[in-house]
TORPA-4810 file (N, C-alpha, C, O; in nm, 3 decimals):
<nodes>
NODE_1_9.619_-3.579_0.954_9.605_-3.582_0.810_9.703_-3.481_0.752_9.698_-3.363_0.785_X
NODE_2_9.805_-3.535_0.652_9.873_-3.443_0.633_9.781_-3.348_0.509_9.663_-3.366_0.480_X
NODE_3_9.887_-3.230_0.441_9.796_-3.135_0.358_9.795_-3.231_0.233_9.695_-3.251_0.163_X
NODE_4_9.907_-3.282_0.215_9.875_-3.339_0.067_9.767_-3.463_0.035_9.737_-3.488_-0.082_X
NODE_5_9.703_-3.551_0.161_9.595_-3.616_0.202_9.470_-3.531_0.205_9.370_-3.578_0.150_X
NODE_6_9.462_-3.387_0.274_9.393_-3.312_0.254_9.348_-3.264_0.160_9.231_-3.227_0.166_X
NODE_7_9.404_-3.251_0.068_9.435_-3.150_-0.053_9.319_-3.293_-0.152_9.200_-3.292_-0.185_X
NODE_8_9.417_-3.383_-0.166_9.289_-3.494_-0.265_9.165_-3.502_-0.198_9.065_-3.474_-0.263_X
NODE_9_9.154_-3.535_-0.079_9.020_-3.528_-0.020_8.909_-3.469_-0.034_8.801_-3.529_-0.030_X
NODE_10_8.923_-3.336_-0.054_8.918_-3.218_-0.116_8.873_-3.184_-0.245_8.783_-3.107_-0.277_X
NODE_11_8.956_-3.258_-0.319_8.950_-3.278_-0.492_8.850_-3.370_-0.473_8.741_-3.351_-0.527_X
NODE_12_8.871_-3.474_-0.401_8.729_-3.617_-0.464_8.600_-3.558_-0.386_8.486_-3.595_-0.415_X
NODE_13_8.633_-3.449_-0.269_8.463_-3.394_-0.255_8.417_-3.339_-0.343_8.309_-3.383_-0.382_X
NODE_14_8.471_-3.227_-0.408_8.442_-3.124_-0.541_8.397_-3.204_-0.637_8.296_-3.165_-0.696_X
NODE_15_8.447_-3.310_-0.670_8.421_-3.398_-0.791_8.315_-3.490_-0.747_8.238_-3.546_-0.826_X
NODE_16_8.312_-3.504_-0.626_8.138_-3.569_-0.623_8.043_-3.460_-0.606_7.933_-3.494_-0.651_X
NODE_17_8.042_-3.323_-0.552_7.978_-3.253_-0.569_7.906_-3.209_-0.688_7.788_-3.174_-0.697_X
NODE_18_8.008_-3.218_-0.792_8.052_-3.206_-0.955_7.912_-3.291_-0.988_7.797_-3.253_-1.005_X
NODE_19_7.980_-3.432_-0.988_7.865_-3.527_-1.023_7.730_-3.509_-0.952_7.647_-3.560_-1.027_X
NODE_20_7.663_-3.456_-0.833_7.522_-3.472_-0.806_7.497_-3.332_-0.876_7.405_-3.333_-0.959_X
NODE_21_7.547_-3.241_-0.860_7.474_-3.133_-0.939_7.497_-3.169_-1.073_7.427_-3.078_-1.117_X
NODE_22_7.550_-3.247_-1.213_7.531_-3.289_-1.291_7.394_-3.372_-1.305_7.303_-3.366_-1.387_X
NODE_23_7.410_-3.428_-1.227_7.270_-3.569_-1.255_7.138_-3.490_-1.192_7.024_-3.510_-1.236_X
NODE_24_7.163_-3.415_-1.104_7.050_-3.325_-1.100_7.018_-3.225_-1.207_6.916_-3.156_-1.200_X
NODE_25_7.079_-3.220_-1.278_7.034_-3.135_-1.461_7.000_-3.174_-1.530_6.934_-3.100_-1.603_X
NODE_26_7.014_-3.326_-1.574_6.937_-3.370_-1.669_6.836_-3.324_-1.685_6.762_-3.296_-1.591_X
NODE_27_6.793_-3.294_-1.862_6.697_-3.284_-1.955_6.543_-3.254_-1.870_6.461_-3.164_-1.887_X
NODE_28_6.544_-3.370_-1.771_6.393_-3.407_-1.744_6.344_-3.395_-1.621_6.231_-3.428_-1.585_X
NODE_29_6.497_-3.309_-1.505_6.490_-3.271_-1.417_6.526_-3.122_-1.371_6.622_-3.057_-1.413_X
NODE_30_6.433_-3.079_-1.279_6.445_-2.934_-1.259_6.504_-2.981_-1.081_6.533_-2.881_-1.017_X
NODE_31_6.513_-3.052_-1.040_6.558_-3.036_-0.859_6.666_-2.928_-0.859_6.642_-2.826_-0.794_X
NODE_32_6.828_-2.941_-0.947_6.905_-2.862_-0.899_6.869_-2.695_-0.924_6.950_-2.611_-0.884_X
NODE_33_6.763_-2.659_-0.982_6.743_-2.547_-1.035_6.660_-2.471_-0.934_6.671_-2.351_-0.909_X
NODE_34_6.557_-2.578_-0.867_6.473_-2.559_-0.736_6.573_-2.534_-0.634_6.581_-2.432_-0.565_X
NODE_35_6.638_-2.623_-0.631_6.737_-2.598_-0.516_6.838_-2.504_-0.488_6.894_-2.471_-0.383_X
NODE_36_6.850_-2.470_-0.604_6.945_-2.326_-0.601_6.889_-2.243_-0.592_6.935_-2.147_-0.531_X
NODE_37_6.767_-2.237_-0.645_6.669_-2.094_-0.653_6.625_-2.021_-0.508_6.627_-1.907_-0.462_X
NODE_38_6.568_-2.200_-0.449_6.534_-2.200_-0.286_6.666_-2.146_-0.174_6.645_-2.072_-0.078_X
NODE_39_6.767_-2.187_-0.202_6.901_-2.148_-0.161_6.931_-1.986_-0.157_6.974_-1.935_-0.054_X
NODE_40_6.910_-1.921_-0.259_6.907_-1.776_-0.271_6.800_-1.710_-0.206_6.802_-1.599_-0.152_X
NODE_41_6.688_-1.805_-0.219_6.574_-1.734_-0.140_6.638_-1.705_0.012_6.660_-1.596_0.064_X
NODE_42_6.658_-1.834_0.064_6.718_-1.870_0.204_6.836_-1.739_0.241_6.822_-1.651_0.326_X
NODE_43_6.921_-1.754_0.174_7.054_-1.637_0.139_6.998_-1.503_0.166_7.030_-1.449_0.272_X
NODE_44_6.930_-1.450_0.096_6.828_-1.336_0.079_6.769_-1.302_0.191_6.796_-1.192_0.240_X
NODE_45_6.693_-1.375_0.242_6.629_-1.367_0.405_6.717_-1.296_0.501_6.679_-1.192_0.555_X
NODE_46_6.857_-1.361_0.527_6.935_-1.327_0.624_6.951_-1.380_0.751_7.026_-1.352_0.845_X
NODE_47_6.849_-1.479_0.733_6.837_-1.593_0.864_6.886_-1.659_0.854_6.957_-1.656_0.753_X
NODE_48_6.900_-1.799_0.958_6.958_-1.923_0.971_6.861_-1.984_0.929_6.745_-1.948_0.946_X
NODE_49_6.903_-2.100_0.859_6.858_-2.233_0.816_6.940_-2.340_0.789_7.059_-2.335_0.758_X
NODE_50_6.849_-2.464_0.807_6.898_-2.593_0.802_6.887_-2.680_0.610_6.820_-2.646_0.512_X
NODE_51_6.931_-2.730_0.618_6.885_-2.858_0.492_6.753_-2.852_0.521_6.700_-2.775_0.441_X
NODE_52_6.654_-2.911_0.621_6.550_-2.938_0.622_6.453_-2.850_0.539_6.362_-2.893_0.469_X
NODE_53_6.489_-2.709_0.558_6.429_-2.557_0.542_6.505_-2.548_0.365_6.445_-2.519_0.261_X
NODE_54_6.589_-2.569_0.374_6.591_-2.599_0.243_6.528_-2.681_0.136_6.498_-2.654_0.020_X
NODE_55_6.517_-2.804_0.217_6.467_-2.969_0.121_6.301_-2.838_0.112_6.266_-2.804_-0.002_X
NODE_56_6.224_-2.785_0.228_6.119_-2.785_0.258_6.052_-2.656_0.118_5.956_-2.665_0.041_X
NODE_57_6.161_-2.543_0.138_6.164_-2.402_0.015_6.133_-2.462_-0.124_6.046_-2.435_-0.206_X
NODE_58_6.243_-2.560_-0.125_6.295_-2.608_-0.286_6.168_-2.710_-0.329_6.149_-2.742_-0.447_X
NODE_59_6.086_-2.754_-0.220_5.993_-2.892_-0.249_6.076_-3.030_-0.358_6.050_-3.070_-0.471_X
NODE_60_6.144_-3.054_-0.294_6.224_-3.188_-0.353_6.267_-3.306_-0.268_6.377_-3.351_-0.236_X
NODE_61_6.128_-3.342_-0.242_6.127_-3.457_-0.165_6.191_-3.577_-0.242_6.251_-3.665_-0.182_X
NODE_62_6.176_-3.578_-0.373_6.146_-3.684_-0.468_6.335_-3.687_-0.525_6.380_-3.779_-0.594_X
NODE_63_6.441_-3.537_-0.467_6.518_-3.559_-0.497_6.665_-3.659_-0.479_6.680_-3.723_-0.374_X
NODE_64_6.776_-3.667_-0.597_6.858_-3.763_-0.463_6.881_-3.710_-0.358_6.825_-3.614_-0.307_X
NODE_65_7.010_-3.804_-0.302_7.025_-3.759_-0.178_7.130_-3.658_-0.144_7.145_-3.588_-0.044_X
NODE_66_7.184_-3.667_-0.231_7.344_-3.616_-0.214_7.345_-3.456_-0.333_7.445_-3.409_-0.388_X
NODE_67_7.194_-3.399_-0.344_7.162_-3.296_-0.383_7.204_-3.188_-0.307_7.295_-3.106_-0.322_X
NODE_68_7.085_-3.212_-0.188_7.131_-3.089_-0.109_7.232_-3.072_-0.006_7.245_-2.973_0.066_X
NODE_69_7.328_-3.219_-0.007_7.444_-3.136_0.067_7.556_-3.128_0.018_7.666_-3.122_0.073_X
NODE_70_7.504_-3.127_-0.171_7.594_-3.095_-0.269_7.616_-2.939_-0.314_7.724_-2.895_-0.353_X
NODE_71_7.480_-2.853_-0.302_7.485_-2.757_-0.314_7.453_-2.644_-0.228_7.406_-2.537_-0.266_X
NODE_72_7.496_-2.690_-0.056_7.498_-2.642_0.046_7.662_-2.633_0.036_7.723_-2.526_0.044_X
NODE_73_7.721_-2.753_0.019_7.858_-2.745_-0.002_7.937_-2.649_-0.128_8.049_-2.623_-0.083_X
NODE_74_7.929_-2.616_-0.202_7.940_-2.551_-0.342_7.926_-2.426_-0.244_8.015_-2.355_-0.197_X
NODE_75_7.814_-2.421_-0.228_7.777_-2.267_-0.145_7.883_-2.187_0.000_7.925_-2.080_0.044_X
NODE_76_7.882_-2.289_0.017_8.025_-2.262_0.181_8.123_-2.269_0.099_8.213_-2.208_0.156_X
NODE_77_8.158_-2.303_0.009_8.330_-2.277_-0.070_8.325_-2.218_-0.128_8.430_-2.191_-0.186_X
NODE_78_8.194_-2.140_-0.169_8.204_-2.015_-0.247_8.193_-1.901_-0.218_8.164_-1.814_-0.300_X
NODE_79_8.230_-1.869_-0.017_8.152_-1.829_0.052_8.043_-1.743_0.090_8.061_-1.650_0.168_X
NODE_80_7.909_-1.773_0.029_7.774_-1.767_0.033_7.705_-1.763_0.116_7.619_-1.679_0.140_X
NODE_81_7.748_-1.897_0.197_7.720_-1.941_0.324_7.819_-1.973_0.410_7.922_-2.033_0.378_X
NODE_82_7.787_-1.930_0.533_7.892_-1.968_0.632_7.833_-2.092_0.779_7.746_-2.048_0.855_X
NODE_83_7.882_-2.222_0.802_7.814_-2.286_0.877_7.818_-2.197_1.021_7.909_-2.121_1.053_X
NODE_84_7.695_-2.226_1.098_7.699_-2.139_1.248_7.661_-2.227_1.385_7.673_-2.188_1.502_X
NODE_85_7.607_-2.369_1.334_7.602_-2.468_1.425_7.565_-2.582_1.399_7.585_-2.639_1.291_X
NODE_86_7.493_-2.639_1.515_7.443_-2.793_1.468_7.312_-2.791_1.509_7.288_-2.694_1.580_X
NODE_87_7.168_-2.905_1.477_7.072_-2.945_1.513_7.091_-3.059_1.503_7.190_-3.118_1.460_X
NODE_88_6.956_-3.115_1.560_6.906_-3.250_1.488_6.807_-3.241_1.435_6.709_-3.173_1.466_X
NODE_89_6.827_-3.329_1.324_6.715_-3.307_1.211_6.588_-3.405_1.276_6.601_-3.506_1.344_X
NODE_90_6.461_-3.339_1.231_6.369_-3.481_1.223_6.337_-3.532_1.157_6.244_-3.610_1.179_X
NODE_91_6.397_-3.518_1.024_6.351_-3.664_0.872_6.447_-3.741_0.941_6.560_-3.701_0.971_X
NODE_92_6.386_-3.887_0.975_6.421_-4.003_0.986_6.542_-4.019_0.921_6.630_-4.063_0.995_X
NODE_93_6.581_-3.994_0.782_6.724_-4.057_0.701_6.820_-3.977_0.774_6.921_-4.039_0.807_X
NODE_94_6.812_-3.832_0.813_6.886_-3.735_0.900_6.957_-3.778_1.024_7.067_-3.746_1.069_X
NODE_95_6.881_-3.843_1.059_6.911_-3.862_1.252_7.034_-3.973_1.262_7.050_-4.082_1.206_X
NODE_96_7.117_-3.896_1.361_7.223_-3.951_1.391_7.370_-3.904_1.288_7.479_-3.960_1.289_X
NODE_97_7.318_-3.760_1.186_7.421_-3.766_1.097_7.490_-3.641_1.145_7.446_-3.618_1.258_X
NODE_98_7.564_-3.564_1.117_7.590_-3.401_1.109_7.506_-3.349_1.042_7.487_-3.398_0.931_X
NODE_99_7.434_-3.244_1.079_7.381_-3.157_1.049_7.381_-3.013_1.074_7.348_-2.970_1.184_X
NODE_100_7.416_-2.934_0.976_7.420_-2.783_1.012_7.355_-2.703_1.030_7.239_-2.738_1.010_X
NODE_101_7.368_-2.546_1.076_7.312_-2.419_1.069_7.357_-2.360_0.985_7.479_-2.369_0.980_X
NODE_102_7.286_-2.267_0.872_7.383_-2.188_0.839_7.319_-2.074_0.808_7.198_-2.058_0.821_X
NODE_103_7.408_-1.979_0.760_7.344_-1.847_0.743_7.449_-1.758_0.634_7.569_-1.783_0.619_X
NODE_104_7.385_-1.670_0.575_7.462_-1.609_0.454_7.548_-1.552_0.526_7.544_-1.508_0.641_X
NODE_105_7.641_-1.558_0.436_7.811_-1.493_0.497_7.782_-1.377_0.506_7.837_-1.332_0.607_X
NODE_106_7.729_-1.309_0.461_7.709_-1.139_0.444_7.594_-1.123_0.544_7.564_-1.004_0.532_X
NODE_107_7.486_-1.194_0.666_7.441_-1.195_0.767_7.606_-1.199_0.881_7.625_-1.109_0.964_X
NODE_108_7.685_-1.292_0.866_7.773_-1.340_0.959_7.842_-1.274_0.925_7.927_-1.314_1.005_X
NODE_109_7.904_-1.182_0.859_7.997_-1.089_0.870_7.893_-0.941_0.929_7.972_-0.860_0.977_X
NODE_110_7.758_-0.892_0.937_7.746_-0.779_0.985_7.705_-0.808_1.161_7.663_-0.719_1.235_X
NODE_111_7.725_-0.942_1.202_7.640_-1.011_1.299_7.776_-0.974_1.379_7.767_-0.920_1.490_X
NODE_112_7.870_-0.996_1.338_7.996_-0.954_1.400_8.092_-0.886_1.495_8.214_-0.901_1.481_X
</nodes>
C-alpha cells in the first residue's frame, strides 16, 4: 500500500468515525456520552481492557455497532490508549473478528 493510498484510508476511517460518534449524539441519545465516560473510567483504572469491558462499564447494549470501535479508535489516535494484544470475544457478533487489548498509554509507558 503505498502512503498516498494510506493516507485516504485514513481520512475515510476518521470520517466514519466522525459519523458514528455524530449519530450517537443525537438529541435523544446519551450512548456516546456513556461511552466516553465508561472509557475514562477504564483509562483511570490503569488496567487492560477489551470492547467487551467497555460495551459492559458504558451499559449500551441497545447501542450501534460501530460506536465502540469508533471511540476506542478516536482514543488510540489520540494517544489515550495504546493497543497491547488480542482475545476472543464471547458476544456472538464478535467471534471471528479482531479484537483488542488495550490499556492507557500512560499505564504502557510506566510498564516499560
Amino acid at each position: 500500500m503505498s502512503a498516498g493510498q494510506l493516507a485516504l484510508g485514513l481520512a475515510d476511517r476518521h470520517e466514519g468515525q466522525a459519523a458514528a460518534l455524530a449519530a450517537a449524539t443525537a438529541g435523544h441519545r446519551d450512548h456516546r456520552h456513556r461511552v466516553e465516560a465508561a472509557l475514562a473510567q477504564l483509562i483511570a483504572a490503569g488496567r487492560e481492557f477489551t470492547a467487551d469491558d467497555l460495551r459492559r462499564v458504558a451499559d449500551v447494549s441497545d447501542a450501534r455497532p460501530n460506536l465502540l470501535p469508533s471511540v476506542l479508535g478516536c482514543a488510540a489516535r489520540d494517544g489515550l490508549i495504546v493497543r497491547v494484544g488480542d482475545y476472543a470475544s464471547r458476544r456472538r457478533p464478535r467471534r471471528g473478528s479482531r479484537n483488542g487489548t488495550w490499556i492507557a498509554a500512560t499505564a504502557s509507558e510506566s510498564a516499560a
